[in-house]
C-alpha positions in Angstrom: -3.5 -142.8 -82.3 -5.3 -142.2 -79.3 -4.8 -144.2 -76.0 -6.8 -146.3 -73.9 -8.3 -144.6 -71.2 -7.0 -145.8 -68.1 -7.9 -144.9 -64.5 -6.0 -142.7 -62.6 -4.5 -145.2 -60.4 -3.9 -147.4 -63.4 -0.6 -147.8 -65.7 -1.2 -147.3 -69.2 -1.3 -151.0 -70.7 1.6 -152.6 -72.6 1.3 -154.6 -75.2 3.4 -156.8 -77.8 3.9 -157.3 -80.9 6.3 -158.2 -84.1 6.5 -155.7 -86.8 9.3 -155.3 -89.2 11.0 -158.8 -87.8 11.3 -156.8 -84.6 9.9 -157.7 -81.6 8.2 -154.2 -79.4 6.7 -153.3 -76.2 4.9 -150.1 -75.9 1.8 -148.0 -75.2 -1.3 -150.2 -78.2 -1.4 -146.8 -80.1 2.2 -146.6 -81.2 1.7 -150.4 -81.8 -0.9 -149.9 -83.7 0.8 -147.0 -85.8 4.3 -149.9 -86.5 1.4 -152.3 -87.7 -0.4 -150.4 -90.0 2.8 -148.6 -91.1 3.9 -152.4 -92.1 0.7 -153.3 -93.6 -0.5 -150.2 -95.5 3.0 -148.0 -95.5 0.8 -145.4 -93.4 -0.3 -144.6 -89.6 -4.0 -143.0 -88.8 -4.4 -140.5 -86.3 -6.3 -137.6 -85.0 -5.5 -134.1 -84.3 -7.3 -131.0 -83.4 -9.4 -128.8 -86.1 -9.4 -125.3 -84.5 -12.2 -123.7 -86.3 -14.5 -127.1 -85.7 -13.7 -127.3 -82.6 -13.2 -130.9 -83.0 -10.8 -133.7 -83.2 -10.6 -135.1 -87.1 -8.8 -138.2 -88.2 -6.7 -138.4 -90.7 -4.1 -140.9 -93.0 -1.3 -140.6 -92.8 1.2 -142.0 -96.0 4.9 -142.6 -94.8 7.6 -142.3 -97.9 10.2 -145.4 -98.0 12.8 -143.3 -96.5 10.5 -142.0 -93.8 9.3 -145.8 -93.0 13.0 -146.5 -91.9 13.8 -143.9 -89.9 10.5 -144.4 -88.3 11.4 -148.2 -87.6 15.0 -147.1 -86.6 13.6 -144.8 -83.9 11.2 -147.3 -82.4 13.9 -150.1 -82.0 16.1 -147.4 -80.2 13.2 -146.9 -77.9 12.9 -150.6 -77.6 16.5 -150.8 -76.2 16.3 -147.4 -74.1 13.1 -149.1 -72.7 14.7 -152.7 -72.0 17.3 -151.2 -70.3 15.4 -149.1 -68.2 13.1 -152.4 -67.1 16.6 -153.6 -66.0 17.1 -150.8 -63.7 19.4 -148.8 -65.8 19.5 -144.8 -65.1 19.2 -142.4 -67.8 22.6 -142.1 -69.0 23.2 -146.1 -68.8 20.0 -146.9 -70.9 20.9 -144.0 -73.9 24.7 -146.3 -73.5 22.1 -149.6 -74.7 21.1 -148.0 -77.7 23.2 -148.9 -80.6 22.5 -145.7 -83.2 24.8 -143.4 -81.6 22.9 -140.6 -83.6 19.4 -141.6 -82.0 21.0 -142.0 -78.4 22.3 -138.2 -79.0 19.9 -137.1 -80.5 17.4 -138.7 -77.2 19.9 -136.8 -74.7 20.0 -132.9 -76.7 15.9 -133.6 -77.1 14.2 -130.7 -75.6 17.7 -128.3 -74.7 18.6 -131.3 -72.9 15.6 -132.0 -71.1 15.0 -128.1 -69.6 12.6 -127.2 -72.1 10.1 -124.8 -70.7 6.6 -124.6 -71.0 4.1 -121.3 -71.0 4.1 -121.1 -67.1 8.2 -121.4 -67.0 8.1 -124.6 -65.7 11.1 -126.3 -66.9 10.1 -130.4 -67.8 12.3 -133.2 -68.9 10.7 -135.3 -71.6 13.7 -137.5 -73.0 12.6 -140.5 -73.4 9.4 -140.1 -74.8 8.8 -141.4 -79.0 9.3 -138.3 -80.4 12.3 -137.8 -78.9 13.7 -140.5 -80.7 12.2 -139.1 -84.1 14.3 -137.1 -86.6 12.6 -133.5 -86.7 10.9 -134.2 -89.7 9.5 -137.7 -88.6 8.4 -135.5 -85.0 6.7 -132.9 -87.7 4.9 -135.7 -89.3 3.5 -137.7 -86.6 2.8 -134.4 -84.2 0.5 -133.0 -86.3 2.9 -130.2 -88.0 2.4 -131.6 -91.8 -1.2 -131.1 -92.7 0.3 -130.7 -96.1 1.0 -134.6 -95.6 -2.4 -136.0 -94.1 -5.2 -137.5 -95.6 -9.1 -136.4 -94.1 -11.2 -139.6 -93.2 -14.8 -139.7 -93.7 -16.3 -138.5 -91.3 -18.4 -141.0 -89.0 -19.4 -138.8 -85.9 -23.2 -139.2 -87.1 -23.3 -142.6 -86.9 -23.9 -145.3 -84.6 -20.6 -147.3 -85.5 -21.4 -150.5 -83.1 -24.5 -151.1 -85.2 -23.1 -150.5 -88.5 -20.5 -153.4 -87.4 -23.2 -155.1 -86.4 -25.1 -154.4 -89.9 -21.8 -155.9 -91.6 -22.1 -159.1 -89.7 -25.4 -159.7 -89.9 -25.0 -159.3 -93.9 -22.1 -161.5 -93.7 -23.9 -164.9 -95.2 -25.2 -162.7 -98.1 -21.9 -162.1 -99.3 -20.3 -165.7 -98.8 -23.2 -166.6 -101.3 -22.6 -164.0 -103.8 -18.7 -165.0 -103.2 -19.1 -168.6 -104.1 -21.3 -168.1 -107.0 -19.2 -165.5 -109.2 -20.2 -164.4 -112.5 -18.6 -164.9 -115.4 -16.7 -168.2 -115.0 -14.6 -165.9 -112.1 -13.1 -168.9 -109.5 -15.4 -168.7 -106.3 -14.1 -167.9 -103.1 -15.5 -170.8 -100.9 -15.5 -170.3 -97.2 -14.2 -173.4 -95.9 -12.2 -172.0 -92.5 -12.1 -169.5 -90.2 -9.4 -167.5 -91.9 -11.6 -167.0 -95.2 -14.4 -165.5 -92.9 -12.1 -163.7 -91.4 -10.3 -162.8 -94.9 -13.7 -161.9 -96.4 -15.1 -159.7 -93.4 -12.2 -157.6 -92.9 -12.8 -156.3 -96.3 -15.9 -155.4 -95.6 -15.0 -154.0 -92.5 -12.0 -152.0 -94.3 -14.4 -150.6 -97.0 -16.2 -148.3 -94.3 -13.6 -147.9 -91.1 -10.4 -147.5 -92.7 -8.6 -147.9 -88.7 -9.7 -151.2 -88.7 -6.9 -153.7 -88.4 -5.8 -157.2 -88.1 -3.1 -158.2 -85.7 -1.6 -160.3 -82.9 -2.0 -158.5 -79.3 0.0 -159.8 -75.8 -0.1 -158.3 -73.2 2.5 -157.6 -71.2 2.4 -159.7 -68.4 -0.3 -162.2 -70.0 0.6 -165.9 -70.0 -0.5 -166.6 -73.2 -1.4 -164.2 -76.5 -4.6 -163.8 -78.3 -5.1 -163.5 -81.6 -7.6 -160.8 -82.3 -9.7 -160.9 -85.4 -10.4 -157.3 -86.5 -10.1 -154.4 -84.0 -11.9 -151.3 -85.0 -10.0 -148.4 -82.9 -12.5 -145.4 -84.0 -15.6 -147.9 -82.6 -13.7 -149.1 -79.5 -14.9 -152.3 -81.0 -13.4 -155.7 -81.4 -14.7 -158.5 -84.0 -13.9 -162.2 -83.4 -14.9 -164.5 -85.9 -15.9 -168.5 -85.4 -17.2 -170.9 -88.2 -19.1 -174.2 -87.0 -17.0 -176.9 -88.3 -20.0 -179.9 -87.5 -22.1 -181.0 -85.3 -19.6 -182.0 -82.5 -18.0 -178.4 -82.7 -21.1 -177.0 -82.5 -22.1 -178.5 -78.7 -18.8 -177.6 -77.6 -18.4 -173.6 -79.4 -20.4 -172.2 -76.4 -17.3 -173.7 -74.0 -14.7 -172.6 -76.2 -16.2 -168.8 -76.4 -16.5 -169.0 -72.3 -12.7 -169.8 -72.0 -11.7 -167.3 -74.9 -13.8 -164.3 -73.8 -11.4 -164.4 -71.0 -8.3 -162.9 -73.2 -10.3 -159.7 -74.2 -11.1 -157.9 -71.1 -6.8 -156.9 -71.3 -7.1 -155.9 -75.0 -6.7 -151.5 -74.8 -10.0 -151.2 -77.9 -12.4 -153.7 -76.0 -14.9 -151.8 -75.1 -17.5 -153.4 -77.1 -17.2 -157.3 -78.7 -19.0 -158.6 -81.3 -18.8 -162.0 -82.4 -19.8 -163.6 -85.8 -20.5 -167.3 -85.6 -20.9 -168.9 -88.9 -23.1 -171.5 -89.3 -23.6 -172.4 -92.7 -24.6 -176.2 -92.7 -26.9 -175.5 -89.7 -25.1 -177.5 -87.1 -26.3 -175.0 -84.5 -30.2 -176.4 -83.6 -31.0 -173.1 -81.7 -28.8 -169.9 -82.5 -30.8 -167.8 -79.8 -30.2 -170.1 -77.0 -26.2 -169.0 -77.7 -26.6 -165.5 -78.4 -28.8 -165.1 -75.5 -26.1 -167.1 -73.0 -22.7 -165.4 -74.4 -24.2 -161.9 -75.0 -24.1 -159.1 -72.0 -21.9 -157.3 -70.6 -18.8 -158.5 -68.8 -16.5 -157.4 -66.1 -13.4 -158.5 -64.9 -11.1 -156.0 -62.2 -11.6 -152.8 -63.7 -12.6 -153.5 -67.5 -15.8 -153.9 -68.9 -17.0 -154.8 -72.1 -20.5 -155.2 -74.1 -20.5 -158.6 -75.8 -23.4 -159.6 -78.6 -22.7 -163.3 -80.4 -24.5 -163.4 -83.7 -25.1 -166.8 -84.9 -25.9 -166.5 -88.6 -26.0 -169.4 -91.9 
């Protein structure tokens, strides 16, 4: 996956997250490769087509085997990285790795860190995730396996921010059809946020098949925040809100104002759109919100384009 873009005075942003009942810190792509390996047993990402002259994305389906050694390689990272936080030099960090294979395997990576590139400049890149990886996982992930991969639809010809939008603006015609199935089929009521949620990720899913549902911390955040949907091929992340009655509904524009404060940190945030639902019409005027929480915002050096769609 690719990563945020970050100034060049800026770090690369951590973030956190548990996958596979381990707890990680790394760069949000390879975060987002250890979720969607744990949700869908595969990892999306993008390499270049030579004769399109063109990056194309591509699935990426992980075998059982090929899941664990994935995992193992990433919790070895995890400790090298720990360690290294704690001030430990190379050799001391490999020592905090418990696979004695991986930490080897880390210290011969690249003829033992003099591996030399076209210019014969000598580098040393131990320590970076595929030096962790058995060769075969490092063939898989690098772009070495087209055998392996999976071509996405291709979406460069559309406008991906309004085709989100498009989805959520729709989203009220498909509660409706939901809770009146045919054929004596149980209806699927929306009653919280997690069935909107629930119901517009698979809409979402049907046409960006990067989108994903997860938990996002920051590094250095005091608090998480749980993010809805994040579409990584839009730069787009969806937040959902249903209008519970008429008390929550004079108090949702606070709520937003204090949330929308979490997102600027979140690596995909370029753009935010946000579904309120609002079917019992608690709302008296929708346009008064979507006029006050849409625009742009800034905050240090992130900015994002929020639009609030308020919709029954």
């Amino acid at each position: 996956m690719s990563s945020s873009e970050v100034g060049e005075d800026d770090e690369p942003e951590l973030v956190e997250a548990k996958v596979f009942g381990h707890r990680f810190i790394d760069l949000a792509g390879n975060i987002e490769d250890l979720i969607t390996l744990e949700k869908e047993g595969v990892i999306y990402s993008h390499f270049w087509d030579d004769d399109l002259e063109t990056f194309r994305y591509y699935r990426i389906p992980f075998l059982p085997i090929e899941i664990y050694q994935y995992v193992e390689a990433h919790v070895a990272k995890q400790e090298f990285f720990e360690a290294s936080e704690k001030g430990a030099d190379f050799d001391s960090a490999l020592d905090a790795i418990t696979n004695p294979d991986i930490a080897q395997r880390v210290r011969s990576y690249g003829n033992y860190g003099r591996t030399k590139l076209r210019d014969g400049t000598e580098i040393d890149n131990r320590g970076c995730a595929a030096s962790f990886y058995p060769s075969e996982i490092e063939d898989l992930v690098c772009g070495r396996r087209r055998d392996r991969y999976v071509l996405l639809p291709d979406l460069r010809g559309l406008d991906k921010p309004s085709l989100l939008i498009q989805m959520l603006d729709y989203f009220p015609v498909m509660a409706r059809a939901m809770s009146s199935r045919k054929h004596n089929r149980p209806a699927f009521m929306i009653e919280n946020e997690y069935d909107v949620q629930d119901l517009l990720y698979v809409a979402v899913r049907a046409v960006f098949v990067d989108a994903t549902t997860e938990d996002w911390t920051p590094k250095h955040a005091g608090a998480s925040k749980r993010i809805d949907i994040v579409v990584p091929s839009a730069d787009t992340v969806v937040e959902t809100k249903i209008v519970r009655n008429a008390a929550h509904a004079k108090s949702i524009t606070d709520e937003f104002k204090i949330d929308i404060e979490s997102y600027h940190s979140h690596p995909r945030c370029k753009r935010l759109l946000v579904l309120v639902f609002d079917p019992h019409s608690h709302i008296a005027d929708p346009d008064i919100i979507s006029n006050d929480l849409s625009g742009r915002r800034v905050k240090g050096n992130h900015n994002f384009e929020v639009s609030v769609l308020v919709r029954k």
